[in-house]
Backbone as XML, in Angstrom:
<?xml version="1.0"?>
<chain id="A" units="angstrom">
  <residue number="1" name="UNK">
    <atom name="N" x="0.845" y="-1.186" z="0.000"/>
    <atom name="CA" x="0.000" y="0.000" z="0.000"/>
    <atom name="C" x="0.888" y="1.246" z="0.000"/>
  </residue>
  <residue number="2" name="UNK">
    <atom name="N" x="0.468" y="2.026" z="-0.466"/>
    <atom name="CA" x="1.420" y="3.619" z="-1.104"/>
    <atom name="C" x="0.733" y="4.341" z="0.355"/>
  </residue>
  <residue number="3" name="UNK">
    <atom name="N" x="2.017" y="5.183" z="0.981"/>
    <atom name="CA" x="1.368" y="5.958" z="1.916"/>
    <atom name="C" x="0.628" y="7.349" z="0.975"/>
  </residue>
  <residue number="4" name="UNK">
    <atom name="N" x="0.280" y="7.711" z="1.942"/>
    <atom name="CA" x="-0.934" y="9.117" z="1.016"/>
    <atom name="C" x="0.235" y="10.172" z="0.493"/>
  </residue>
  <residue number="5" name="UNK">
    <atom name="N" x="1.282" y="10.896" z="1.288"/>
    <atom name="CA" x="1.848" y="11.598" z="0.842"/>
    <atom name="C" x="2.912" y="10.762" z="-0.372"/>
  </residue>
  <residue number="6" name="UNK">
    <atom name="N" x="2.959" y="10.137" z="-0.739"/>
    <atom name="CA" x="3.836" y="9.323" z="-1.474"/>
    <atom name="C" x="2.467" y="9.126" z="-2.750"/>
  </residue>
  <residue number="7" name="UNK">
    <atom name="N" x="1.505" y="8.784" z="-2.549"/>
    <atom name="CA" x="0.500" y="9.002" z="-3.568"/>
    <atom name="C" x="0.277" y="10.262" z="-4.206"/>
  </residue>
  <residue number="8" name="UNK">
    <atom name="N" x="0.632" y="10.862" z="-3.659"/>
    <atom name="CA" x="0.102" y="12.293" z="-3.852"/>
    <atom name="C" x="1.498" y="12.933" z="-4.857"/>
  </residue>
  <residue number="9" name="UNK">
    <atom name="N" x="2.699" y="12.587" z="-4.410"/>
    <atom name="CA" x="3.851" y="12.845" z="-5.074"/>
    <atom name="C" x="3.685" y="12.342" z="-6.757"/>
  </residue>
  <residue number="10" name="UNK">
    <atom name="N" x="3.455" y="10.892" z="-6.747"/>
    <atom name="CA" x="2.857" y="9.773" z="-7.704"/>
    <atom name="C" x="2.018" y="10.809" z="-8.871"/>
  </residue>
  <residue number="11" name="UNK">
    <atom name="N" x="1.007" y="11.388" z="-8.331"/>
    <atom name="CA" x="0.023" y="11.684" z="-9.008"/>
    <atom name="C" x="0.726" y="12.969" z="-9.952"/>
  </residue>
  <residue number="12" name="UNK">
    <atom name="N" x="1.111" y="13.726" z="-9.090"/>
    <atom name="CA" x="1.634" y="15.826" z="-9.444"/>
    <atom name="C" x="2.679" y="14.724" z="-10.443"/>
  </residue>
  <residue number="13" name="UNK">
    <atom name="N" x="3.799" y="13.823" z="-10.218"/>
    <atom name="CA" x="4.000" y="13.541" z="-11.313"/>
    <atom name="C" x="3.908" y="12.697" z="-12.719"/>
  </residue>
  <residue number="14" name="UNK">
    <atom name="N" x="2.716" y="12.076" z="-12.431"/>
    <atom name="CA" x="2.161" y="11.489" z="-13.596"/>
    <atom name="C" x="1.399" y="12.919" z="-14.192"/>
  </residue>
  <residue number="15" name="UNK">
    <atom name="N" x="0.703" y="13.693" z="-13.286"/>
    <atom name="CA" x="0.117" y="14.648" z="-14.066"/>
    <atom name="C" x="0.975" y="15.664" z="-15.005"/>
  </residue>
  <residue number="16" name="UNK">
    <atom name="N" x="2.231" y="15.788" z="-14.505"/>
    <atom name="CA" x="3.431" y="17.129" z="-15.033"/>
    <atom name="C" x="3.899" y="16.214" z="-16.280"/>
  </residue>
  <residue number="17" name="UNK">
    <atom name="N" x="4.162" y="14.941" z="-16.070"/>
    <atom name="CA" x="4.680" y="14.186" z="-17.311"/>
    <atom name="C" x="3.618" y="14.162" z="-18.031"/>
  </residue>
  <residue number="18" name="UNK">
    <atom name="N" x="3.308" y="14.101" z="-17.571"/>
    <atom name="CA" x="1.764" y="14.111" z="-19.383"/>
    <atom name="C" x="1.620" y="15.219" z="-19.975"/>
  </residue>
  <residue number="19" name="UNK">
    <atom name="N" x="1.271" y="16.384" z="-19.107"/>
    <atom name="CA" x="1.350" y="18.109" z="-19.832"/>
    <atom name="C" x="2.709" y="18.419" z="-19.888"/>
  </residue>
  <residue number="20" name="UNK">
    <atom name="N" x="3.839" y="17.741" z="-20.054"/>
    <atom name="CA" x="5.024" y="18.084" z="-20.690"/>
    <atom name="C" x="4.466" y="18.161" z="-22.252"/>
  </residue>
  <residue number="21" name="UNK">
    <atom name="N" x="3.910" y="17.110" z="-22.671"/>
    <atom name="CA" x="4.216" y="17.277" z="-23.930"/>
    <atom name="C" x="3.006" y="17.987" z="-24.713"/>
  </residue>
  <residue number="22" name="UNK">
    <atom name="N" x="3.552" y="18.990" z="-25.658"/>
    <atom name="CA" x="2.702" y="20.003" z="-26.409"/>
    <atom name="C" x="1.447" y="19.246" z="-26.998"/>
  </residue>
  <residue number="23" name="UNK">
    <atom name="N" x="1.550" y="18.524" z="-27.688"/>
    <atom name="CA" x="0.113" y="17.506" z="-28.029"/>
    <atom name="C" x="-0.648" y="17.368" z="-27.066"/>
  </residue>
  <residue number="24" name="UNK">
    <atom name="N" x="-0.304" y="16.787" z="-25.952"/>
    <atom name="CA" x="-1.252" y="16.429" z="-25.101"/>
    <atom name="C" x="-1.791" y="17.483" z="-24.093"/>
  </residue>
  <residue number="25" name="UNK">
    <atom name="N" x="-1.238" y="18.503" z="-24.029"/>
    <atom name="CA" x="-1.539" y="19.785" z="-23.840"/>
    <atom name="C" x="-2.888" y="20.631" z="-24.492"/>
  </residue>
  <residue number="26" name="UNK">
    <atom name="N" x="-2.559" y="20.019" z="-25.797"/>
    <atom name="CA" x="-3.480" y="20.548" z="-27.254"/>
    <atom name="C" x="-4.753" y="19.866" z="-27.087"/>
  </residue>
  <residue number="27" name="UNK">
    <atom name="N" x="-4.678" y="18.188" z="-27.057"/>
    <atom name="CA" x="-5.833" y="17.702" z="-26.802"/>
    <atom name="C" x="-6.411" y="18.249" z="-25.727"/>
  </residue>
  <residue number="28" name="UNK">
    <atom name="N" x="-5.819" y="18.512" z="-24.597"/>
    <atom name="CA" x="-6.602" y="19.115" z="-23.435"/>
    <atom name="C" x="-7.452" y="20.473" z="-23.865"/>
  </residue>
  <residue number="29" name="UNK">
    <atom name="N" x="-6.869" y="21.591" z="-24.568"/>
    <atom name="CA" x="-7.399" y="22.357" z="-25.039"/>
    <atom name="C" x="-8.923" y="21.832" z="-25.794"/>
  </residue>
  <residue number="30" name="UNK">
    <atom name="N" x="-8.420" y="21.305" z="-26.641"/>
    <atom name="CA" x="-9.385" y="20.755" z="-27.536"/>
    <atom name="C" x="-10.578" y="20.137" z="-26.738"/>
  </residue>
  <residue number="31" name="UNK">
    <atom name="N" x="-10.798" y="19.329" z="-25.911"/>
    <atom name="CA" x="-11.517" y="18.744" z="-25.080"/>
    <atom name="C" x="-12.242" y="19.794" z="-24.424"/>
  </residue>
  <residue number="32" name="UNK">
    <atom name="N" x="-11.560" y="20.585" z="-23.802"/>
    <atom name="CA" x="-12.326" y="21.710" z="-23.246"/>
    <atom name="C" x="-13.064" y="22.734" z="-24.239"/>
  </residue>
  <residue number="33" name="UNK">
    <atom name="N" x="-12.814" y="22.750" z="-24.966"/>
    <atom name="CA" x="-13.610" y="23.674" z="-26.340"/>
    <atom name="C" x="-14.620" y="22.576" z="-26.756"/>
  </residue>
  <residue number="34" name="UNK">
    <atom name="N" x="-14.000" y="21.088" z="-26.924"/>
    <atom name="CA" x="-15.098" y="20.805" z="-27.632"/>
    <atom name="C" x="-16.298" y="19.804" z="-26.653"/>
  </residue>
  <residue number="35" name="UNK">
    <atom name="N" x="-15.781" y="19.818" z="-25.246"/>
    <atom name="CA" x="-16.623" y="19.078" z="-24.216"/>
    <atom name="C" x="-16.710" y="17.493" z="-24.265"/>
  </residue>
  <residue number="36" name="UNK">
    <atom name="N" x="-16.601" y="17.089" z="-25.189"/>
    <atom name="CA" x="-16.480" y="15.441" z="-25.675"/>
    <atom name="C" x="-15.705" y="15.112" z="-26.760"/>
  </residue>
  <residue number="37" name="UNK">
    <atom name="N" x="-15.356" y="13.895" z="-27.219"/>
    <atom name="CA" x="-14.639" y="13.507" z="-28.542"/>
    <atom name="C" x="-13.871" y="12.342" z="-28.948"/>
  </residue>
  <residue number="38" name="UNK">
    <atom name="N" x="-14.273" y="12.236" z="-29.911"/>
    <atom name="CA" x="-13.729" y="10.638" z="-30.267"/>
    <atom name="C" x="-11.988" y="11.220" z="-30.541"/>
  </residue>
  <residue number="39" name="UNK">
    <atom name="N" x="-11.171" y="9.762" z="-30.252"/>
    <atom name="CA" x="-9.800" y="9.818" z="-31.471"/>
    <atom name="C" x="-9.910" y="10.677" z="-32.295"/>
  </residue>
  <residue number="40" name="UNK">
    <atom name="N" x="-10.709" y="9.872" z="-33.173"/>
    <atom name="CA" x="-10.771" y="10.337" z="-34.762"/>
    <atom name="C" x="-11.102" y="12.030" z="-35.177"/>
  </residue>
  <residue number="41" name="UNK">
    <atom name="N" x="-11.921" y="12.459" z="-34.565"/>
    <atom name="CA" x="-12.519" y="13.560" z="-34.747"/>
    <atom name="C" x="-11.169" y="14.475" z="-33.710"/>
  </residue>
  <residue number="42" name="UNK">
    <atom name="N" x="-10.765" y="13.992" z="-32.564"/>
    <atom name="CA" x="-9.132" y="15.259" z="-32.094"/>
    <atom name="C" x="-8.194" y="14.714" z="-33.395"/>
  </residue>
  <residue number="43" name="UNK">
    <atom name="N" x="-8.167" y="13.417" z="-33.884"/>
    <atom name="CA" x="-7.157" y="13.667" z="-35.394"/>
    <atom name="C" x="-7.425" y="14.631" z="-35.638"/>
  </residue>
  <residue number="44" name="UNK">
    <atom name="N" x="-8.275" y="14.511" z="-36.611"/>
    <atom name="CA" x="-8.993" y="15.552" z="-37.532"/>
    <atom name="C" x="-8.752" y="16.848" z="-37.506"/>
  </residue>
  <residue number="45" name="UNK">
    <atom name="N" x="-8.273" y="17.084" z="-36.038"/>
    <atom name="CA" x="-7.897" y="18.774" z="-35.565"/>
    <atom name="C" x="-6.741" y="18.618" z="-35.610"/>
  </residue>
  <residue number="46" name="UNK">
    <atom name="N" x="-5.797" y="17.916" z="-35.660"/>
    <atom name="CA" x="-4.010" y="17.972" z="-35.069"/>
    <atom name="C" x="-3.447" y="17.204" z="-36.206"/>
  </residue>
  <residue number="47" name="UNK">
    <atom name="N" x="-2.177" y="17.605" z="-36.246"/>
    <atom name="CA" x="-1.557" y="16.848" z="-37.870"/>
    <atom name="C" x="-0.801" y="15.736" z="-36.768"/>
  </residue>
  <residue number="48" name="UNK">
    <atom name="N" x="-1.461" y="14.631" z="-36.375"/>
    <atom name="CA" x="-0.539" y="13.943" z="-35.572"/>
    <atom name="C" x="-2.371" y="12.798" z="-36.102"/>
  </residue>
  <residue number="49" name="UNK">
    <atom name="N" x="-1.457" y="11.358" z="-36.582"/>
    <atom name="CA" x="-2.619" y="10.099" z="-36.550"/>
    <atom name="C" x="-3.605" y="10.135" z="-35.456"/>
  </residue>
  <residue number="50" name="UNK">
    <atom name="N" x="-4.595" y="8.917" z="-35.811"/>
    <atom name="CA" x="-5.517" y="9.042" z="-34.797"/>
    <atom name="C" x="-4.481" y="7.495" z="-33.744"/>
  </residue>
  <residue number="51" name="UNK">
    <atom name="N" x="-3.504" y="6.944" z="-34.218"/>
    <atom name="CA" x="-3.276" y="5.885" z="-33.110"/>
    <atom name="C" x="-2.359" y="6.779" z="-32.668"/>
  </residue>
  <residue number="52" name="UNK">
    <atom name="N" x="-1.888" y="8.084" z="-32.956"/>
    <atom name="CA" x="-0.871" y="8.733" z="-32.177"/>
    <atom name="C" x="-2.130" y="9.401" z="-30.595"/>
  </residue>
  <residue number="53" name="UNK">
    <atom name="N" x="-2.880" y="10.299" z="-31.595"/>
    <atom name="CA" x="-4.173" y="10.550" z="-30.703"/>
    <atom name="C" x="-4.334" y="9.605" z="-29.381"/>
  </residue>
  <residue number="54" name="UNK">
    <atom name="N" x="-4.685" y="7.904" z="-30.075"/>
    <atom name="CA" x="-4.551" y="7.151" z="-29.253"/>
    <atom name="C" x="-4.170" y="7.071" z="-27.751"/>
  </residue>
  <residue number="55" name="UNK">
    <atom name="N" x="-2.732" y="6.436" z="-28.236"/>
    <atom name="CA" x="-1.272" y="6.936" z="-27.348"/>
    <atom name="C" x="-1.651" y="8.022" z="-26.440"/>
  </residue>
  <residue number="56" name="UNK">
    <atom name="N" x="-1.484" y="9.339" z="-26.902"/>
    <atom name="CA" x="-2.036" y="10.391" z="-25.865"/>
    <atom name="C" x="-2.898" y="10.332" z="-25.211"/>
  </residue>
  <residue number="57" name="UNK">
    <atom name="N" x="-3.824" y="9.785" z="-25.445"/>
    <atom name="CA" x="-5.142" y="9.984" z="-25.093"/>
    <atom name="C" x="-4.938" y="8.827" z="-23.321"/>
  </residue>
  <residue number="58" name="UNK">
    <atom name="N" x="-3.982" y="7.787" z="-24.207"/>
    <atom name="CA" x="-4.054" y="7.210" z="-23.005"/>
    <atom name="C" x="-3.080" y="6.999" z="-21.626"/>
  </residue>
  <residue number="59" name="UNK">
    <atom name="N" x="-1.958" y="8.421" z="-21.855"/>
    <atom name="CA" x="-1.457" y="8.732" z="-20.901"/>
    <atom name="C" x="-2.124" y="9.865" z="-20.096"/>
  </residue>
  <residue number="60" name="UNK">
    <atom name="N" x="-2.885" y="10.593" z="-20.820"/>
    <atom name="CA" x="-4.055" y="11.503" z="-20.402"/>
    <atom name="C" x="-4.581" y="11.100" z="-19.161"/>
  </residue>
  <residue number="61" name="UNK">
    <atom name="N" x="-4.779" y="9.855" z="-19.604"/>
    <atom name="CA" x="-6.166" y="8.720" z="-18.899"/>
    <atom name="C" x="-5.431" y="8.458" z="-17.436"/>
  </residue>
  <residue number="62" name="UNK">
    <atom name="N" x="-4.014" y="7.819" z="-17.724"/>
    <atom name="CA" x="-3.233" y="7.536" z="-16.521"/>
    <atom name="C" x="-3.069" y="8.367" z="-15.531"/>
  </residue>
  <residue number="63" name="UNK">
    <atom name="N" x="-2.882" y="9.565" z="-16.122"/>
    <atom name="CA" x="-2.281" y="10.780" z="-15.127"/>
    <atom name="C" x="-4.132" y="10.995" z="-14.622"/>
  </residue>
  <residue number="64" name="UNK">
    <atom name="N" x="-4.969" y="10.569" z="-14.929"/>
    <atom name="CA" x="-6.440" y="11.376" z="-14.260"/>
    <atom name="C" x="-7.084" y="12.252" z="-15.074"/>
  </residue>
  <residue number="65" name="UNK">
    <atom name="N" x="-6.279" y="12.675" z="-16.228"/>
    <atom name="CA" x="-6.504" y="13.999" z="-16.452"/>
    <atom name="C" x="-8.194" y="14.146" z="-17.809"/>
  </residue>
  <residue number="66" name="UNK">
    <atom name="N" x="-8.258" y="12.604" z="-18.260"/>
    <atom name="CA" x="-9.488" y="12.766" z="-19.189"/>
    <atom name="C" x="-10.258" y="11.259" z="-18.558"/>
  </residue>
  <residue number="67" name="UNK">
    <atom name="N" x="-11.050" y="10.931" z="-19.248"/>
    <atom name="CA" x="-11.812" y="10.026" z="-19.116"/>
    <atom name="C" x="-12.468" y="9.738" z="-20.384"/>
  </residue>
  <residue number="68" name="UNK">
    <atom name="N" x="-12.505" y="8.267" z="-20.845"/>
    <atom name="CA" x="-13.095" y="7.633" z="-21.864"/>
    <atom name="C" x="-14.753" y="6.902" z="-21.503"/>
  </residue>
  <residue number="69" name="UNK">
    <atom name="N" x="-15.386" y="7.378" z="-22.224"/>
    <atom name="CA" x="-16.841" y="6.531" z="-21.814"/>
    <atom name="C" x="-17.213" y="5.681" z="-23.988"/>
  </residue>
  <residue number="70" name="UNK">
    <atom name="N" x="-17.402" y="4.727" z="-23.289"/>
    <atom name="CA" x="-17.564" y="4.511" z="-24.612"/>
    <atom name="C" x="-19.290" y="4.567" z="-24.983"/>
  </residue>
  <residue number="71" name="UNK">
    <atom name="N" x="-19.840" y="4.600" z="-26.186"/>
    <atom name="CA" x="-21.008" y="5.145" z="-26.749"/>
    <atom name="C" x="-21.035" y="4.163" z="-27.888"/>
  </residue>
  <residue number="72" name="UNK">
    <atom name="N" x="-21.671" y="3.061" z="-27.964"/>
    <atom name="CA" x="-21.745" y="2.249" z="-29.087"/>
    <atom name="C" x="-20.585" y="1.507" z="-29.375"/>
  </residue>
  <residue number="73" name="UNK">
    <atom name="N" x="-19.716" y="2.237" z="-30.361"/>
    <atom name="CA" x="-18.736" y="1.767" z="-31.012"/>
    <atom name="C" x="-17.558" y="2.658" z="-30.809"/>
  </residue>
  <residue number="74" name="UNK">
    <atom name="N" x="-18.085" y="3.751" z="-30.058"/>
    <atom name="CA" x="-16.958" y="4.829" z="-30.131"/>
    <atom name="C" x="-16.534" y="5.154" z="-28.263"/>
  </residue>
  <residue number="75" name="UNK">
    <atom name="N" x="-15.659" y="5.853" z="-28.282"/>
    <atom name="CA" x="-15.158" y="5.880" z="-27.177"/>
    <atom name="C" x="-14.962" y="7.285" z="-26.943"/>
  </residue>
  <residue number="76" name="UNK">
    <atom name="N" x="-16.023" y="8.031" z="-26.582"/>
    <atom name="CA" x="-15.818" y="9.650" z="-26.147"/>
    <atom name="C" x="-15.097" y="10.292" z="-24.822"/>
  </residue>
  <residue number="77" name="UNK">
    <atom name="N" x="-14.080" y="10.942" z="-25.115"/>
    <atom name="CA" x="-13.119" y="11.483" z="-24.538"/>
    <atom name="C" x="-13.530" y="12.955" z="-23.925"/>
  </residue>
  <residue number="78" name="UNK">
    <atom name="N" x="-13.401" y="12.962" z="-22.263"/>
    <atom name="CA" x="-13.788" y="14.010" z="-22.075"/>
    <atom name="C" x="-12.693" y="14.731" z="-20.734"/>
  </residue>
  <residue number="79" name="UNK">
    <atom name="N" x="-13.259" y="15.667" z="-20.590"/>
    <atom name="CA" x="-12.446" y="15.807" z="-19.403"/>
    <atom name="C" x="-12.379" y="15.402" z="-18.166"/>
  </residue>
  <residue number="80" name="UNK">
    <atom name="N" x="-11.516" y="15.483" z="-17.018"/>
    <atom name="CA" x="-11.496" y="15.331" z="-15.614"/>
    <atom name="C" x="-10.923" y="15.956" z="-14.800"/>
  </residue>
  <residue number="81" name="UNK">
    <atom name="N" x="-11.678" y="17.384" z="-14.725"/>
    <atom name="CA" x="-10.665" y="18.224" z="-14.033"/>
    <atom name="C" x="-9.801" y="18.257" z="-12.829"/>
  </residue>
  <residue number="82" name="UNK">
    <atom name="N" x="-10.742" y="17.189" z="-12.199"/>
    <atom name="CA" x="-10.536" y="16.462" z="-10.326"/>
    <atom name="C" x="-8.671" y="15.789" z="-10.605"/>
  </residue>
  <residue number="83" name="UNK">
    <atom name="N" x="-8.388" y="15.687" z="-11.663"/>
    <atom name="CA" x="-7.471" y="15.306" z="-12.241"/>
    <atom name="C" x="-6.272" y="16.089" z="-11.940"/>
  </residue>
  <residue number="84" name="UNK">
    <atom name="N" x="-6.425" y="17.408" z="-12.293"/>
    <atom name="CA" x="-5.135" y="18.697" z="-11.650"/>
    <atom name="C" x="-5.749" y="18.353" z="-9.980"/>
  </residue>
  <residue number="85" name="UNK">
    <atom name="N" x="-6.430" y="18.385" z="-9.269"/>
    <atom name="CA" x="-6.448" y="18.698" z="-8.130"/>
    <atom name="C" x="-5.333" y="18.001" z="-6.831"/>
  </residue>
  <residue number="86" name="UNK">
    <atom name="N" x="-4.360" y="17.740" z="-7.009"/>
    <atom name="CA" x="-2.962" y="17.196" z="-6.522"/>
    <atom name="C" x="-1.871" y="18.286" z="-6.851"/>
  </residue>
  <residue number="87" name="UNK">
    <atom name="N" x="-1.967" y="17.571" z="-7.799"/>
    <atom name="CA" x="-1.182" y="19.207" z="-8.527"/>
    <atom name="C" x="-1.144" y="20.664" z="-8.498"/>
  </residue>
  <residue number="88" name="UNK">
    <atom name="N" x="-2.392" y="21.053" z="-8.533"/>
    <atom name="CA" x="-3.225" y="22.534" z="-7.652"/>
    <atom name="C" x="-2.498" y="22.554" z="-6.572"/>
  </residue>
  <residue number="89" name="UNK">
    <atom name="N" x="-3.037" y="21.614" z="-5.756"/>
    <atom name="CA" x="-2.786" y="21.948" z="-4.187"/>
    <atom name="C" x="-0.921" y="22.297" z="-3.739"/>
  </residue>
  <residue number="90" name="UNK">
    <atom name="N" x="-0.303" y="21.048" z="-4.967"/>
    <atom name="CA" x="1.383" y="21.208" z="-4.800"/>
    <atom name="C" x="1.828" y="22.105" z="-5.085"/>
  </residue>
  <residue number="91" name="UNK">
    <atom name="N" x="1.558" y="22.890" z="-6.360"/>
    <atom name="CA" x="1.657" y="24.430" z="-6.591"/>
    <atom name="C" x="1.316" y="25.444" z="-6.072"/>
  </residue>
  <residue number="92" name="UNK">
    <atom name="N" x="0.109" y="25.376" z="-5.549"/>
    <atom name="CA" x="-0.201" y="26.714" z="-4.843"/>
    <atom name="C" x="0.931" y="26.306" z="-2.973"/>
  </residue>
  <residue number="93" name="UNK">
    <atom name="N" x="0.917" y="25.116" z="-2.841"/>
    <atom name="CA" x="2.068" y="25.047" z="-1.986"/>
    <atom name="C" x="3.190" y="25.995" z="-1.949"/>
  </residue>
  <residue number="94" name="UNK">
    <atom name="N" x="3.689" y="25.468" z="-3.258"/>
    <atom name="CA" x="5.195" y="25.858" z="-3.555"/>
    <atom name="C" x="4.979" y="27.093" z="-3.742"/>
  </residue>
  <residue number="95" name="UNK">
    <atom name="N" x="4.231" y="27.809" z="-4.199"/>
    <atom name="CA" x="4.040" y="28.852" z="-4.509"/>
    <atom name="C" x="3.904" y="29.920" z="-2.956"/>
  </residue>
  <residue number="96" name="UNK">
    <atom name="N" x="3.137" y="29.343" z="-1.959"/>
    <atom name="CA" x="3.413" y="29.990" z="-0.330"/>
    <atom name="C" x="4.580" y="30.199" z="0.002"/>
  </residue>
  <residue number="97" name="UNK">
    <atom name="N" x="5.097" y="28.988" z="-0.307"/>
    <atom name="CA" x="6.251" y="29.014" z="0.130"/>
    <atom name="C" x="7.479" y="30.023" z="-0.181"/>
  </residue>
  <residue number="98" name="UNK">
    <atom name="N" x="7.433" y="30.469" z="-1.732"/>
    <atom name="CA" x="7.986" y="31.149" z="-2.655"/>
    <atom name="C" x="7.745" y="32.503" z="-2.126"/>
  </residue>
  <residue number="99" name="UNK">
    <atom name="N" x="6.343" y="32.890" z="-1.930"/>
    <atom name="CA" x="6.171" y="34.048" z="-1.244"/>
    <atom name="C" x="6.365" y="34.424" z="0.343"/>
  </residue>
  <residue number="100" name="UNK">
    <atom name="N" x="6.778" y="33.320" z="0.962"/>
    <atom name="CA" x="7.346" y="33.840" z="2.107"/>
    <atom name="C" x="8.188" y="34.216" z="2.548"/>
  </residue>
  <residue number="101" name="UNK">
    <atom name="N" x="9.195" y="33.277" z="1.291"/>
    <atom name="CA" x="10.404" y="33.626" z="1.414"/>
    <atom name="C" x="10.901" y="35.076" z="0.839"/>
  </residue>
  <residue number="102" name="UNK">
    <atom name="N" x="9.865" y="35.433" z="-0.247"/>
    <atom name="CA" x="10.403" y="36.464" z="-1.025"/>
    <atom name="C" x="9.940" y="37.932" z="-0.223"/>
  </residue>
  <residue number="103" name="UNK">
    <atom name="N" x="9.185" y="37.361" z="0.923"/>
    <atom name="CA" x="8.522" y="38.449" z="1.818"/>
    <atom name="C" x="10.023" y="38.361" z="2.932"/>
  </residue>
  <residue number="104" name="UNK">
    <atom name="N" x="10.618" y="37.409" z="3.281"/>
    <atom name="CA" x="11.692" y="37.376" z="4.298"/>
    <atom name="C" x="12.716" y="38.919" z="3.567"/>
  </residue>
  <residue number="105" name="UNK">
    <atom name="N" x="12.695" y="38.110" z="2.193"/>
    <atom name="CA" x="14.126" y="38.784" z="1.374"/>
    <atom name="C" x="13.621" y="40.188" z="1.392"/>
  </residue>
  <residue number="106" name="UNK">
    <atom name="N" x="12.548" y="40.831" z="1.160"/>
    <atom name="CA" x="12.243" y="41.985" z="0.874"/>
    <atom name="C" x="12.480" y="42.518" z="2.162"/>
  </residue>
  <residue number="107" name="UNK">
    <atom name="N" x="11.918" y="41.974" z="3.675"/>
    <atom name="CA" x="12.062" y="42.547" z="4.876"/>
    <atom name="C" x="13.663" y="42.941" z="5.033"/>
  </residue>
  <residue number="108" name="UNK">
    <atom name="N" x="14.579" y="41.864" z="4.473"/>
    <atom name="CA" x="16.341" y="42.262" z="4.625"/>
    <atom name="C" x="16.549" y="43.474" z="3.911"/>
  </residue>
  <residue number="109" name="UNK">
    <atom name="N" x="16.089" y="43.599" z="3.017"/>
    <atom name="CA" x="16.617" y="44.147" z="2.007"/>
    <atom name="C" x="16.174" y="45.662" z="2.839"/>
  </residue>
  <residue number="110" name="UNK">
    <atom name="N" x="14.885" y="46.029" z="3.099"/>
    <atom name="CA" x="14.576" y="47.255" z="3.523"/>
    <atom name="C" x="14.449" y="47.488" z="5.091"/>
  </residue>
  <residue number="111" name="UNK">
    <atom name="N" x="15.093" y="46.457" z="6.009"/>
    <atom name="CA" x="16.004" y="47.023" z="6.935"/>
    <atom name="C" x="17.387" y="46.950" z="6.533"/>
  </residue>
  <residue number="112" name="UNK">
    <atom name="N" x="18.325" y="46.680" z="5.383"/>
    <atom name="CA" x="19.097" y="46.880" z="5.445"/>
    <atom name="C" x="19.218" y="48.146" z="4.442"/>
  </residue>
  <residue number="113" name="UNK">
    <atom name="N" x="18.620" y="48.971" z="3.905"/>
    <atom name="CA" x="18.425" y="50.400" z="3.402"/>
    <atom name="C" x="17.898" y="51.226" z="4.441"/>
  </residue>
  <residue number="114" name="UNK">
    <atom name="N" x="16.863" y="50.703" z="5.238"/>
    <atom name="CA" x="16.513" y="51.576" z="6.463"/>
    <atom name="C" x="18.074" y="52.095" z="6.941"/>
  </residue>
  <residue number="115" name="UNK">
    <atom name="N" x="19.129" y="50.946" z="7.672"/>
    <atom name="CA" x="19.999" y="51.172" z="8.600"/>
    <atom name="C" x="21.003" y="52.439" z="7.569"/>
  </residue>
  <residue number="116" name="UNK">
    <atom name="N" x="21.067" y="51.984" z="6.208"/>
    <atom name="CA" x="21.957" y="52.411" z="5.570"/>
    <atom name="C" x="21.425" y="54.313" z="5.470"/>
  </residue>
  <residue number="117" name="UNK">
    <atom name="N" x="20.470" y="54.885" z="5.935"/>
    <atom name="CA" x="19.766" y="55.861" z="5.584"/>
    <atom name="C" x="19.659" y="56.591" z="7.019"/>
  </residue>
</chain>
């Protein structure tokens, strides 16, 4: 069994490795404009095959970040936004953190112009 903070590490980076790459970035776009979608039809938008589509589609899937429901014969691709929510939380982390520190540095900086004055 994965402890939680060790899951949670797991996730921010399955999610960052997947939106590394510009395609799968694109499909995300695309998904959100177009709310649902087969393979074939995100081909259709991107000069990249539909088994490349594929492929993406199904590291998408790994990281959380879409969801496949299939419909007959087809398999509609949609979003999952609950998907960033690991990731959210690690960033806006790092990001406190970033600003506290940059609140420390600013306090040095203008007692050490105060003293100098």
């Amino acid at each position: 069994m994965i402890a939680e903070p060790d899951r949670a590490v797991e996730e921010v980076g399955s999610v960052l490795g997947a939106l590394a790459d510009p395609t799968r970035r694109r499909l995300l776009d695309l998904l959100a404009a177009l709310g649902a979608a087969t393979a074939t039809t995100l081909a259709g938008r991107l000069p990249v095959s539909r088994q490349a589509i594929v492929k993406h589609l199904a590291v998408l899937d790994a990281a959380g970040l879409v969801v496949g429901n299939r419909v007959g014969r087809e398999v509609r691709y949609s979003l999952r936004p609950a998907g960033l929510d690991a990731t959210t939380r690690w960033m806006s982390s790092l990001a406190a953190d970033w600003d506290r520190r940059l609140a420390a540095i600013k306090r040095v900086a203008e007692a050490a112009e105060h003293d100098l004055t």
